[in-house]
C-alpha positions as CSV (number, residue, x, y, z in Angstrom):
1,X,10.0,-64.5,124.7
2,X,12.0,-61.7,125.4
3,X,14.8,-62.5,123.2
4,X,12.6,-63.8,120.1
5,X,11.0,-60.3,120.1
6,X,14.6,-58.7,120.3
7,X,15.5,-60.6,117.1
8,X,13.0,-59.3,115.2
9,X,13.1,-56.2,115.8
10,X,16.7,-55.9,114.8
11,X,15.7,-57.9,111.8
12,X,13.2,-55.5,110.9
13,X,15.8,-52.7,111.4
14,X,18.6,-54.4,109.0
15,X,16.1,-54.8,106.0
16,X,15.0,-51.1,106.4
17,X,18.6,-49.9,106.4
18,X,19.4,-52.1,103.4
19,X,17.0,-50.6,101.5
20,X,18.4,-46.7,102.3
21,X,20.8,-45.4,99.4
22,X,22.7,-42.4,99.7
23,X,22.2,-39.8,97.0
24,X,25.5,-40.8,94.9
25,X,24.1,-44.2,94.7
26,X,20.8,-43.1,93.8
27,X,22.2,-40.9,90.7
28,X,24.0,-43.9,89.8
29,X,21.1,-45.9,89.5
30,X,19.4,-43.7,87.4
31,X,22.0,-43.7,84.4
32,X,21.2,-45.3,81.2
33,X,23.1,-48.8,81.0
34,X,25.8,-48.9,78.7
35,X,25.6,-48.5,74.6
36,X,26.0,-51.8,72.6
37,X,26.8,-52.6,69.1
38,X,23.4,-52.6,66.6
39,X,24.7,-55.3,64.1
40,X,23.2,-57.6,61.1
41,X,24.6,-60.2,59.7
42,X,26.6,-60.1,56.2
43,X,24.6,-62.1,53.8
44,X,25.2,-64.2,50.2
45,X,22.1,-63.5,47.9
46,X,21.2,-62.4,44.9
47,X,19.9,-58.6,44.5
48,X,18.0,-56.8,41.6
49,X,17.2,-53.2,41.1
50,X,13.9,-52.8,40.0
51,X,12.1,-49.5,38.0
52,X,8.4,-50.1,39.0
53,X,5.5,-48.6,37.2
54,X,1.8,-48.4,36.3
55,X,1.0,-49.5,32.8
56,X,-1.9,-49.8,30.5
57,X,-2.2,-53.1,27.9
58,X,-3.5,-51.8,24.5
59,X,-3.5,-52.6,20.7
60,X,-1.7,-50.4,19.1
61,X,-3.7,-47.5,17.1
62,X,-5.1,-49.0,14.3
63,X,-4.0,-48.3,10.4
64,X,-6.6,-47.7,7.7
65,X,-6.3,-50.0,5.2
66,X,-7.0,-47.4,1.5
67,X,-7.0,-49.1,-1.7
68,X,-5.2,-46.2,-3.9
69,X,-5.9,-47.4,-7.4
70,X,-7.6,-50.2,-9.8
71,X,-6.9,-54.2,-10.2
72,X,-6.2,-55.2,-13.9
73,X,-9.0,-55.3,-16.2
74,X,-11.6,-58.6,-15.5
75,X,-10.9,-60.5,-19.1
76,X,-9.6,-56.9,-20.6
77,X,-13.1,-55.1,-19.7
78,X,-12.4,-51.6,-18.8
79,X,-16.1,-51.5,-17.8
80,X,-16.4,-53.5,-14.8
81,X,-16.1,-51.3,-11.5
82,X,-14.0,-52.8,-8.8
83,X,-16.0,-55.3,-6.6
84,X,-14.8,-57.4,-3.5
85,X,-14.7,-61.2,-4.5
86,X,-13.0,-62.3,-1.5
87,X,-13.0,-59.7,2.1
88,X,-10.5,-59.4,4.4
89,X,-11.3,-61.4,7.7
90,X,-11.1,-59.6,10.4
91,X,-9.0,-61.1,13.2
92,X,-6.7,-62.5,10.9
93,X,-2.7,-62.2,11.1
94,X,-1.7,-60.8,7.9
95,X,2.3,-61.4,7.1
96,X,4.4,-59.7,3.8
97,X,3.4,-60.7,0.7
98,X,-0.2,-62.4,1.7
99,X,-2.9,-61.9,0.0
100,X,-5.2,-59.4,2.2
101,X,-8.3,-59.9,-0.5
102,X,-9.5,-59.9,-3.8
103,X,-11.3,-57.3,-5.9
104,X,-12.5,-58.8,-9.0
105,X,-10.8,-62.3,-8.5
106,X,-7.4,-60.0,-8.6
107,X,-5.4,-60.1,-5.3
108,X,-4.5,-57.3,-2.9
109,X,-0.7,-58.3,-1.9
110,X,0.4,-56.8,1.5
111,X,4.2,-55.4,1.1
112,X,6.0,-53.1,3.8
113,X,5.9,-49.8,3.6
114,X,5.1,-46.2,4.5
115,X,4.7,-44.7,0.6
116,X,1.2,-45.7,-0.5
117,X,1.0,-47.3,-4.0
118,X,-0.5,-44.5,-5.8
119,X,-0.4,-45.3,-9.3
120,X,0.0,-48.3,-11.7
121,X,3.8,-49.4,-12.2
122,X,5.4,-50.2,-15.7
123,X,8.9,-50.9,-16.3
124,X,10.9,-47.6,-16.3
125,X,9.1,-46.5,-13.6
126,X,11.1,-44.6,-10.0
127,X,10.2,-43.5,-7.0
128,X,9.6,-44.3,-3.1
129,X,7.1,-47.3,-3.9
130,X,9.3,-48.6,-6.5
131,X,12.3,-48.6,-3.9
132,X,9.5,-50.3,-1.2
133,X,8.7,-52.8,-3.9
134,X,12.3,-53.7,-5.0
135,X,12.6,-54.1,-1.1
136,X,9.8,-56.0,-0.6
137,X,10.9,-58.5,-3.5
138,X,14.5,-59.0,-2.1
139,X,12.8,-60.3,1.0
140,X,9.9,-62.7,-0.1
141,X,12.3,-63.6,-3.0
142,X,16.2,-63.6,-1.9
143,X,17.5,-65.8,-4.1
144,X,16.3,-63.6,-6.9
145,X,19.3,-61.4,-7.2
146,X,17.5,-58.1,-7.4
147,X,19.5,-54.4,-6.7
148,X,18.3,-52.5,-3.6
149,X,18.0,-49.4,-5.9
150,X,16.9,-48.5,-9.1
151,X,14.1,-47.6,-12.0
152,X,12.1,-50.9,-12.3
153,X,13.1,-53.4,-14.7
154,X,12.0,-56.6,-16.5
155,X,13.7,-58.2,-13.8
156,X,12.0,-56.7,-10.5
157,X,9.0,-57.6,-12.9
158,X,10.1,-60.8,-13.5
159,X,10.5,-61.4,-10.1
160,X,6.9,-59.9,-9.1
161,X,5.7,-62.3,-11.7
162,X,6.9,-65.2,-10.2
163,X,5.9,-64.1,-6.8
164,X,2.3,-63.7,-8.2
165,X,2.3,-67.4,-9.9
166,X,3.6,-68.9,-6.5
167,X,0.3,-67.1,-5.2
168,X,-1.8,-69.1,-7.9
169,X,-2.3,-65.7,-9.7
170,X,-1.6,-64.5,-13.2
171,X,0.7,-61.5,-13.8
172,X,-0.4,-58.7,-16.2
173,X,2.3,-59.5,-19.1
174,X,2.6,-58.5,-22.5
175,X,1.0,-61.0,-25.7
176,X,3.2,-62.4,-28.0
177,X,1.8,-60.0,-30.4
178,X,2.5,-57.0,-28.0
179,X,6.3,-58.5,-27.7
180,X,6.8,-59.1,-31.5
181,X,5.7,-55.3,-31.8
182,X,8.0,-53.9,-29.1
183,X,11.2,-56.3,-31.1
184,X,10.0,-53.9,-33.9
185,X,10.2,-50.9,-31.8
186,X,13.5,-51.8,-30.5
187,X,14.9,-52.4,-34.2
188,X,13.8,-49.0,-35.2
189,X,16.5,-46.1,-34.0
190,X,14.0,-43.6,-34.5
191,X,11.1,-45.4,-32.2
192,X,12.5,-44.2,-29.0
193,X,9.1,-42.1,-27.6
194,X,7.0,-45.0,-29.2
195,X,9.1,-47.7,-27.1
196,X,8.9,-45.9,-23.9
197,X,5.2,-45.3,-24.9
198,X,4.7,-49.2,-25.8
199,X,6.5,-50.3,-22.2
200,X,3.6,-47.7,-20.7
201,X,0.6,-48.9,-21.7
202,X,1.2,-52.6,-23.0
203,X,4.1,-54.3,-21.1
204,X,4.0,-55.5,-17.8
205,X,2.8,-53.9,-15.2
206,X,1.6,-54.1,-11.2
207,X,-1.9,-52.5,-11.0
208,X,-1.7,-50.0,-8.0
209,X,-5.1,-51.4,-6.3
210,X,-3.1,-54.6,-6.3
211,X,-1.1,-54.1,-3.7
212,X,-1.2,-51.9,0.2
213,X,1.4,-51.1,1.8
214,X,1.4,-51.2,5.6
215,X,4.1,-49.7,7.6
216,X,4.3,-52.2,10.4
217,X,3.7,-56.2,9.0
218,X,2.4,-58.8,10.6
219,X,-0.5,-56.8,11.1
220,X,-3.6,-58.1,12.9
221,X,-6.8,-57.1,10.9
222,X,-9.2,-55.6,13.1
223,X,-11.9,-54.3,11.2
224,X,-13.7,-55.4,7.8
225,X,-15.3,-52.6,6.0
226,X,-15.6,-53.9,2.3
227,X,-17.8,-57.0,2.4
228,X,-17.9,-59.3,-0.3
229,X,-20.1,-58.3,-3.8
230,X,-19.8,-54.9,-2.7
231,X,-17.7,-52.3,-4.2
232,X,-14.6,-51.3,-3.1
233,X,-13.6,-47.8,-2.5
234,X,-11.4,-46.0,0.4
235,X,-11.0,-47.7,3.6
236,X,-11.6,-51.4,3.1
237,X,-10.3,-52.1,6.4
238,X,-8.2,-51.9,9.4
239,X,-5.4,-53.5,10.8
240,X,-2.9,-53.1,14.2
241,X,-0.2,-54.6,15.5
242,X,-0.8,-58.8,15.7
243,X,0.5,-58.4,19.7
244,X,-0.9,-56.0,22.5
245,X,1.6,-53.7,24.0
246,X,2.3,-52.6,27.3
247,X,2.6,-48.5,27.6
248,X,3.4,-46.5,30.7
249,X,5.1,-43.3,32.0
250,X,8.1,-43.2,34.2
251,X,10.1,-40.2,35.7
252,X,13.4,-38.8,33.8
253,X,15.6,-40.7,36.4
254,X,14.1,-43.7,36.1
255,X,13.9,-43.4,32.4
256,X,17.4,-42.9,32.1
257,X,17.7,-46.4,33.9
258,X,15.8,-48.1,31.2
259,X,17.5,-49.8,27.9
260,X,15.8,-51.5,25.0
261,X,15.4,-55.2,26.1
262,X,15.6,-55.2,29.8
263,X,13.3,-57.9,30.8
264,X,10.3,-57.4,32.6
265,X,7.6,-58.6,35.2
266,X,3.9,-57.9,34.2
267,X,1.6,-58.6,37.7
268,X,-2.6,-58.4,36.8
269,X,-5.0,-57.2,39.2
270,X,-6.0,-61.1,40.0
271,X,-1.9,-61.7,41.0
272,X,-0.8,-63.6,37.5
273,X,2.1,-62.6,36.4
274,X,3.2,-62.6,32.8
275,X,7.5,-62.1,31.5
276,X,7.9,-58.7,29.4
277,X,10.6,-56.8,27.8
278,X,11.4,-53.4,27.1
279,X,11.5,-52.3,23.6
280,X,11.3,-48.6,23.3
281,X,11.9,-45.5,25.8
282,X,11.3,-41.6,25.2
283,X,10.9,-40.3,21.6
284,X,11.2,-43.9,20.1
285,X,7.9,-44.7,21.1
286,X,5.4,-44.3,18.1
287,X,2.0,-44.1,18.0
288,X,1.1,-44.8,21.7
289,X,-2.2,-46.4,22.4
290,X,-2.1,-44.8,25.4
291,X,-1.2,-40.7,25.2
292,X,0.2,-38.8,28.6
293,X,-2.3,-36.8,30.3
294,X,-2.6,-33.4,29.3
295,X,-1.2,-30.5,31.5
296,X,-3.0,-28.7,33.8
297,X,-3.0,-24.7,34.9
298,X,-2.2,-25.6,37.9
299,X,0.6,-23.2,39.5
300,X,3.1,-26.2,40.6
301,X,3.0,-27.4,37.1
302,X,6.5,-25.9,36.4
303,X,7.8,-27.7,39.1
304,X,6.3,-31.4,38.6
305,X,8.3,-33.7,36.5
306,X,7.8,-34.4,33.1
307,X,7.1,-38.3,31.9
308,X,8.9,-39.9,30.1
309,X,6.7,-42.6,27.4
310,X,8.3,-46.1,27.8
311,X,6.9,-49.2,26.0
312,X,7.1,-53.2,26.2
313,X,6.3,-56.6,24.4
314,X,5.8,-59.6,25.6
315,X,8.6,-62.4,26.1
316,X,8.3,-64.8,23.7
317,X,5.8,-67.2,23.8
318,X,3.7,-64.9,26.1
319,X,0.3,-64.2,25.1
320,X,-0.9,-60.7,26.6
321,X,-4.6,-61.0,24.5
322,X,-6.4,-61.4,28.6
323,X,-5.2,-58.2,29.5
324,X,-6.1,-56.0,26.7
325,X,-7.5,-53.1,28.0
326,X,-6.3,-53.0,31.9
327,X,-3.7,-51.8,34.0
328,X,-1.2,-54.1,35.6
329,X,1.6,-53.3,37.5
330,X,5.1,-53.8,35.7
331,X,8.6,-54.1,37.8
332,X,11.6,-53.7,35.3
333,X,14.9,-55.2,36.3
334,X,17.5,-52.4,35.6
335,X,20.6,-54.4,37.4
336,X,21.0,-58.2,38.4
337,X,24.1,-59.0,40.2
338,X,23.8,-62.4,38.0
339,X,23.7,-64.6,41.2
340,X,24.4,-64.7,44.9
341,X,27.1,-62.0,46.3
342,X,27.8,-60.5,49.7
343,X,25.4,-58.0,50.4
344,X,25.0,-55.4,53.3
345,X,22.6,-53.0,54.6
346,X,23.2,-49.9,53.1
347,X,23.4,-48.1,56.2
348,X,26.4,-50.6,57.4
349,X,28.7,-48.8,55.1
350,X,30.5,-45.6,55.3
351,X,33.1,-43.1,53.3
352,X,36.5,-42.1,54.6
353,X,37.3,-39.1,54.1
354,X,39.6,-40.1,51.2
355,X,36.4,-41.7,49.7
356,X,37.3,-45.5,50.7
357,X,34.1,-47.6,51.8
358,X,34.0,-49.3,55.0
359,X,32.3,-51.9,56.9
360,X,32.7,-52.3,60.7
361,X,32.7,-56.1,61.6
362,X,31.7,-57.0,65.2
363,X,35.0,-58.7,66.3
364,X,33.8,-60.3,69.8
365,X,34.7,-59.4,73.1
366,X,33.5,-55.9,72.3
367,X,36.0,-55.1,70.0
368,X,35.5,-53.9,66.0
369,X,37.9,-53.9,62.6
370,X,37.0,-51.5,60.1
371,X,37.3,-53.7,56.3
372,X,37.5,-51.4,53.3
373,X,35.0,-52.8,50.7
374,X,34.3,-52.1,47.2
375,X,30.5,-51.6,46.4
376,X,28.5,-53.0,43.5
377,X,24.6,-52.9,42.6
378,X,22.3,-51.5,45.3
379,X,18.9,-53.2,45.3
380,X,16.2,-53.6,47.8
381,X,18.1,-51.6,50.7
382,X,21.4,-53.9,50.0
383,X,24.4,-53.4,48.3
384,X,27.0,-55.5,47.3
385,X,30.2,-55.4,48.5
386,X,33.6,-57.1,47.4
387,X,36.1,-57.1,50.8
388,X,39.5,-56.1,50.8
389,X,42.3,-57.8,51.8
390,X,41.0,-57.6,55.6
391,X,38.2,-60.4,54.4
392,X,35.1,-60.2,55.2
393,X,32.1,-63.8,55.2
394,X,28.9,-64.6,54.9
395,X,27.6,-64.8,58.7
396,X,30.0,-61.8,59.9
397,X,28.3,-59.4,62.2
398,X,28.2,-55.3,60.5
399,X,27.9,-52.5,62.8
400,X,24.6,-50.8,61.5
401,X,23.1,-47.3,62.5
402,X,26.2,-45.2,63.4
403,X,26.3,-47.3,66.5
């Protein structure tokens, strides 16, 4: 008995004086443990850098559509006012050289162009809408030989003839009395005024309210104004572009990021996404459907950034017509590394001072190497990088974090 209780207590008195440390010990304990490496692995995959903004889907303002002038005569009657036999149709897609309507049974050709047809056109005749009509011709008619330049002839006239049979329309041409007259005129040395008044008022000629011209074609007609057996006067109509178009606002950087065709990722407040394309950026875009705020007085305004206008279309084959009128997010891809690459954290590369880049690969056993890279696109807090001679593999460990 005696000895079992001796036992203990020097048991008791070992485990207390185990668990006594002296102050150095103590300190020790107290210090952190040592630093390790923060690594990630190097990775293959593709990056893209991406300009991301807020945009609004809209038609484009629409154009008035402003007959200028009067069809030719109804059977030679100068008395018959100009009447709509045949309306535009609102909704329609209206391409060069189709016929928008008809006043009096006549047609109302749509040509491209920004000079209005103002007045009736006879041989002899220059100016702007004689240079849009010789353009317009050469299009809807290559293979007719015409000049891009020039007074109109008999053959621009010939041509427009031609283009108005093809139409199942008759041209306004001169009677084989009215030719046999000007052969006289032409005989006749002294009959110069008299020609050049015959060519005037009896040969050929394109009736100004025959033809609009638009400035942008297709157009998409949007509104009907002149109905059917009423008269027509002014606007008769209106018509936009056939396509909604996607405006928005970016920052100067960004803007300077962007280039005409960079594609494009539409994403709609219900998640669908639709493919896009960029086809203007600053002063190129024209008649936006969607203007930039106005400033404010506010004192900071000198100091906020100005925004830059950007527009896109849709990728072809992309209808946009369920999204007219909302905003959707757009992400523009402004760099594509074009397929899988080695790619590192940003922060796992660093600049010698003689400007080299570096990566620090985790060489095991608690050792590093220090691989000069070159870089290449930056994307999604990535960049890639193209190893020196040192090598560097998808799977290798990069010291990340200054650690």
């Amino acid at each position: 008995m005696t000895t079992a209780v001796a036992l203990a207590a020097g048991a008791t008195g070992w485990a207390i004086a185990a668990g006594v440390k002296s102050p150095a010990d103590a300190a020790a304990g107290r210090q952190p443990p040592p630093a390790s490496l923060i690594t990630v692995p190097v990775e293959r995959r593709p990056l893209a850098a991406v300009v991301v903004v807020q945009t609004s889907v809209t038609y484009r303002k629409p154009t008035p559509v402003v007959l200028t002038g009067a069809v030719a005569p109804l059977d030679g009657d100068l008395s018959s006012g100009p009447v709509v036999t045949k309306a535009a149709t609102a909704g329609r897609t209206v391409r060069e050289g189709d016929v928008l309507m008809e006043i009096n049974g006549r047609p109302v050709f749509a040509l491209a162009g920004r000079v209005p047809m103002y007045r009736t056109l006879t041989e002899g005749s220059t100016g702007d809408d004689v240079r849009q009509l010789r353009a317009a011709l050469r299009r809807l008619r290559p293979g007719a030989g015409l000049a891009a330049s020039g007074p109109l002839t008999g053959e621009v006239l010939g041509a427009a003839a031609a283009w108005y049979r093809d139409r199942g329309y008759e041209p306004v041409l001169p009677t084989a009395a009215q030719l046999a007259e000007r052969r006289r005129l032409e005989a006749r040395k002294d009959a110069r005024a008299e020609l050049a008044e015959w060519r005037r008022t009896r040969g050929a000629r394109i009736y100004s309210g025959e033809i609009v011209f638009l400035p942008r074609l297709p157009a998409r007609v949007t509104t009907v104004t002149a109905r059917a057996g009423r008269e027509a006067a002014g606007e008769v109509a209106t018509v936009a572009d056939p396509a909604p178009v996607i405006d928005g606002t970016v920052t100067p950087e960004d803007a300077e990021l962007l280039r005409k065709g960079q594609p494009a990722t539409l994403t709609s407040p219900s998640g669908k996404t639709y493919r896009a394309k960029v086809t203007a950026v600053g002063a190129s875009v024209t008649d936006r459907a969607t203007p930039p705020k106005k400033e404010t007085d506010a004192k900071d305004d000198d100091e906020a950034p100005v925004g830059v206008p950007i527009r896109l279309g849709a990728a072809k084959g992309v209808k946009l017509g369920e999204l007219t009128g909302q905003s959707v997010r757009t992400e523009i891809t402004v760099g594509d590394s074009g397929g899988a690459v080695l790619a590192v954290p940003v922060a796992a590369v660093f600049t010698s001072a003689g400007g080299q880049a570096y990566v620090t690969v985790d060489a095991g056993a608690g050792t590093t190497r220090d691989v000069p890279v070159t870089t290449g696109l930056a994307a999604e807090g990535y960049v890639e990088v193209t190893p020196g001679d040192a090598g560097l593999a998808a799977g290798d460990r990069v010291v990340v974090g200054g650690s």
